[in-house]
MDTraj code that builds the backbone (N, CA, C; nanometers):
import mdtraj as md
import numpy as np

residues = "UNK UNK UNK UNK UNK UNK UNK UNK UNK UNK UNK UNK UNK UNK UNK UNK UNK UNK UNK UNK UNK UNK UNK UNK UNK UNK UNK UNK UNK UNK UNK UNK UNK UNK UNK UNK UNK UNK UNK UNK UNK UNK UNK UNK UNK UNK UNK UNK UNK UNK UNK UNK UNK UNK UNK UNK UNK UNK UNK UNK UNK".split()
xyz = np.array([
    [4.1153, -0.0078, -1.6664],
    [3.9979, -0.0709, -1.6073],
    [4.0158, -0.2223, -1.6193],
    [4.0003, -0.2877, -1.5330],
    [4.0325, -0.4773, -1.5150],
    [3.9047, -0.5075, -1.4717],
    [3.8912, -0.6216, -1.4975],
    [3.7913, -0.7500, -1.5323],
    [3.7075, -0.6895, -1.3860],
    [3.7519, -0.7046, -1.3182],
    [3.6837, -0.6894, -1.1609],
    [3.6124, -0.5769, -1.1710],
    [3.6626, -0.4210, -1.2155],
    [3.5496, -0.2996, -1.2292],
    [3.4393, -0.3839, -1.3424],
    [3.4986, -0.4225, -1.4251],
    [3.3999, -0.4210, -1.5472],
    [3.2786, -0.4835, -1.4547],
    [3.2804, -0.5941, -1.4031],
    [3.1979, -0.7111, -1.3453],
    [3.1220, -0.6256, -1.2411],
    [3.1908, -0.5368, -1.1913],
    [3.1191, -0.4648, -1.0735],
    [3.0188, -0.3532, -1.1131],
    [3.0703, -0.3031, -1.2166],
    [2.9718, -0.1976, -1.2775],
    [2.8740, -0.2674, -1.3497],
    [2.8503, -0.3733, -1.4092],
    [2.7634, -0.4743, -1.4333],
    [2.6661, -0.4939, -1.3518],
    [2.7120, -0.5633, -1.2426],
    [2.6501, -0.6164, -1.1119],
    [2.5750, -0.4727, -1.0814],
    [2.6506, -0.3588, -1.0529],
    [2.5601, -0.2692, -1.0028],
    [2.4262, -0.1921, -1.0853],
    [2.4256, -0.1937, -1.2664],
    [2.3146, -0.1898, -1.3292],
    [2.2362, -0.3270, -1.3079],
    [2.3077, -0.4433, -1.3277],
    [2.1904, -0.5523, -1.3239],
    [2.1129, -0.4906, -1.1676],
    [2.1560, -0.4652, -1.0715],
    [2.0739, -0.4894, -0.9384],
    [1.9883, -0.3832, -0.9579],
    [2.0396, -0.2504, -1.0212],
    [1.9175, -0.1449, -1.0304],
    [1.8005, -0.2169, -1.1101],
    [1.8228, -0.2713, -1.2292],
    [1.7210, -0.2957, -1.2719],
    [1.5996, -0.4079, -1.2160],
    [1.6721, -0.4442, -1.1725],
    [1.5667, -0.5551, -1.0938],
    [1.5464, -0.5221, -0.9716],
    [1.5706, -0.4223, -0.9101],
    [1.4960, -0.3714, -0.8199],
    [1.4058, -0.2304, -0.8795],
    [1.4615, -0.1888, -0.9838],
    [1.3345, -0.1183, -1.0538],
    [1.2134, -0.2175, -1.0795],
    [1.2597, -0.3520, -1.1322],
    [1.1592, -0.3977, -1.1384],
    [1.0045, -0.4861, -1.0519],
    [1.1392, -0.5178, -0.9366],
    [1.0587, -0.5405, -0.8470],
    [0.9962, -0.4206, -0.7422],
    [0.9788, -0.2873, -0.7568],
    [0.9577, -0.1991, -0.7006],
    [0.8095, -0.1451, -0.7799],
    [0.8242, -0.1638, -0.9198],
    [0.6736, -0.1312, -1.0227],
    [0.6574, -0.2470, -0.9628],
    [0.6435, -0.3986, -0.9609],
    [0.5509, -0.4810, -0.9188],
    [0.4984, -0.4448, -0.7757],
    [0.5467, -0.4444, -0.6985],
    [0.5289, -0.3965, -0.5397],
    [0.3828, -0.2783, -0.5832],
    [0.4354, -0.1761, -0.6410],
    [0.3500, -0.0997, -0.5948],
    [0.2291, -0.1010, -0.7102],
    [0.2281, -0.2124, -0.8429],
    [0.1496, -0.2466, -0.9446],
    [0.0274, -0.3266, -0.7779],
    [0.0629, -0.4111, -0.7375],
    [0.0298, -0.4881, -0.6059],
    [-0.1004, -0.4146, -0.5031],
    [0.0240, -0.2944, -0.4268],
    [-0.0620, -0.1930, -0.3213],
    [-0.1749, -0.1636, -0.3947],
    [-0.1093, -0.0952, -0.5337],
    [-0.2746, 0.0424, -0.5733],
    [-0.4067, -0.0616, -0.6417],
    [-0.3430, -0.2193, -0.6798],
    [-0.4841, -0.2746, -0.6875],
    [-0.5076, -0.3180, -0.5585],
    [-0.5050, -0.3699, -0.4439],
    [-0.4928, -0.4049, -0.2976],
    [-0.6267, -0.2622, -0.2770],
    [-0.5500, -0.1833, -0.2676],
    [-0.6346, -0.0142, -0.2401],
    [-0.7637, -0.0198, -0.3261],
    [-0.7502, -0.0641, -0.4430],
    [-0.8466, -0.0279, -0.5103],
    [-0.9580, -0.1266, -0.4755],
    [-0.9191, -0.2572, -0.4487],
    [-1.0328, -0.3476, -0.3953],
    [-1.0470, -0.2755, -0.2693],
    [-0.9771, -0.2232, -0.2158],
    [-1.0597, -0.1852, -0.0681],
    [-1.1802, -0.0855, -0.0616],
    [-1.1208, 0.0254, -0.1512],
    [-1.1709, 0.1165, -0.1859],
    [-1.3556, 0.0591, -0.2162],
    [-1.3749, -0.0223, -0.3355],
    [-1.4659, -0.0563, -0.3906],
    [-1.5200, -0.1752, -0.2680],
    [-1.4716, -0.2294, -0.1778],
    [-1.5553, -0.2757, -0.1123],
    [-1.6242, -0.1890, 0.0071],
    [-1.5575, -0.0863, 0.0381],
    [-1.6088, -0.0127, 0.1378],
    [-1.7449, 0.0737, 0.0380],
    [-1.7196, 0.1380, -0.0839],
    [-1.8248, 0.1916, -0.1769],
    [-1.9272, 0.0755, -0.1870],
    [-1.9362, -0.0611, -0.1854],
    [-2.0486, -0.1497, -0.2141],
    [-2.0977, -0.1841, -0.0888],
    [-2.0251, -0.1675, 0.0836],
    [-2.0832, -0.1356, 0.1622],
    [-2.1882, -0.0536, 0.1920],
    [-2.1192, 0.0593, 0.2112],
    [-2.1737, 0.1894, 0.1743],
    [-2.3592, 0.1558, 0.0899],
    [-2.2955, 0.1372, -0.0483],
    [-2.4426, 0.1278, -0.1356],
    [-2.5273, 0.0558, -0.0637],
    [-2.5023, -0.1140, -0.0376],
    [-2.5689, -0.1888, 0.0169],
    [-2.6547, -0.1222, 0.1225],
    [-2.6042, -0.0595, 0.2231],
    [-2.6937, -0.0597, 0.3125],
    [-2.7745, 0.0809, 0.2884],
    [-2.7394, 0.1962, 0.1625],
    [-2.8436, 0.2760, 0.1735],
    [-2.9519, 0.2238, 0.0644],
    [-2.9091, 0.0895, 0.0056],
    [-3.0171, 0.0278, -0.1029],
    [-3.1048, -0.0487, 0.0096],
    [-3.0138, -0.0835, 0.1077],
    [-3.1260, -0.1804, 0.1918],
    [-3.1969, -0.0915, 0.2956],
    [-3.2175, 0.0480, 0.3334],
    [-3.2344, 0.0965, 0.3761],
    [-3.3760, 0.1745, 0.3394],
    [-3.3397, 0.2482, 0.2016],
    [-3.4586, 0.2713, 0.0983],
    [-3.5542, 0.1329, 0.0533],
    [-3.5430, -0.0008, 0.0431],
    [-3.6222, -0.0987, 0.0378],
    [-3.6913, -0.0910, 0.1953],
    [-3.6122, -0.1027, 0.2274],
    [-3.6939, -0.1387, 0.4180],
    [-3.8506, -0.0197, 0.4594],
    [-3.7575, 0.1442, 0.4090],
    [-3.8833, 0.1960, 0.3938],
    [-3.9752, 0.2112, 0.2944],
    [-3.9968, 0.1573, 0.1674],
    [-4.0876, 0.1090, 0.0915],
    [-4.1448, 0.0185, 0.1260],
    [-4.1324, -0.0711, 0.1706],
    [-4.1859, -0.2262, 0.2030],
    [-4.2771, -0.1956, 0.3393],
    [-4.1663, -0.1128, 0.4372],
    [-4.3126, -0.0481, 0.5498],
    [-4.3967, 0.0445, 0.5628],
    [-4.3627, 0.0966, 0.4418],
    [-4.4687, 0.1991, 0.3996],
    [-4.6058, 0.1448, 0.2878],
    [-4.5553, 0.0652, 0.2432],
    [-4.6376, -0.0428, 0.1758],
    [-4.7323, -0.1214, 0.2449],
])
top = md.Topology()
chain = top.add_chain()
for i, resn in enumerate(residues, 1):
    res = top.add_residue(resn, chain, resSeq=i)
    for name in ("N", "CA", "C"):
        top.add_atom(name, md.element.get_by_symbol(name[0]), res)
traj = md.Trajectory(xyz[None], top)
């Protein structure tokens, strides 16, 4: 085995790992991305059946 495999089998763990690592960040990224979406469509949602139940109290009042 000469200098050149050694360096190459190197090169090819260093690149896994940093694309392992940049692959958990990526998708660390999406599922909070999702999760704000998620929770803004749920505070939609609430909002308008909170403003909905006020509207008919207030005209029933």
């Amino acid at each position: 085995m000469n200098t050149r495999t050694l360096w190459s089998i190197v090169g090819v763990i260093v690149a896994i790992v940093i694309a392992w690592f940049l692959v958990n960040i990526l998708f660390s990224v999406l599922a909070f991305i999702f999760k704000i979406v998620i929770v803004a469509v749920v505070a939609i949602v609430v909002f308008f059946i909170l403003r909905s139940l006020f509207t008919r109290r207030s005209d029933a009042g």
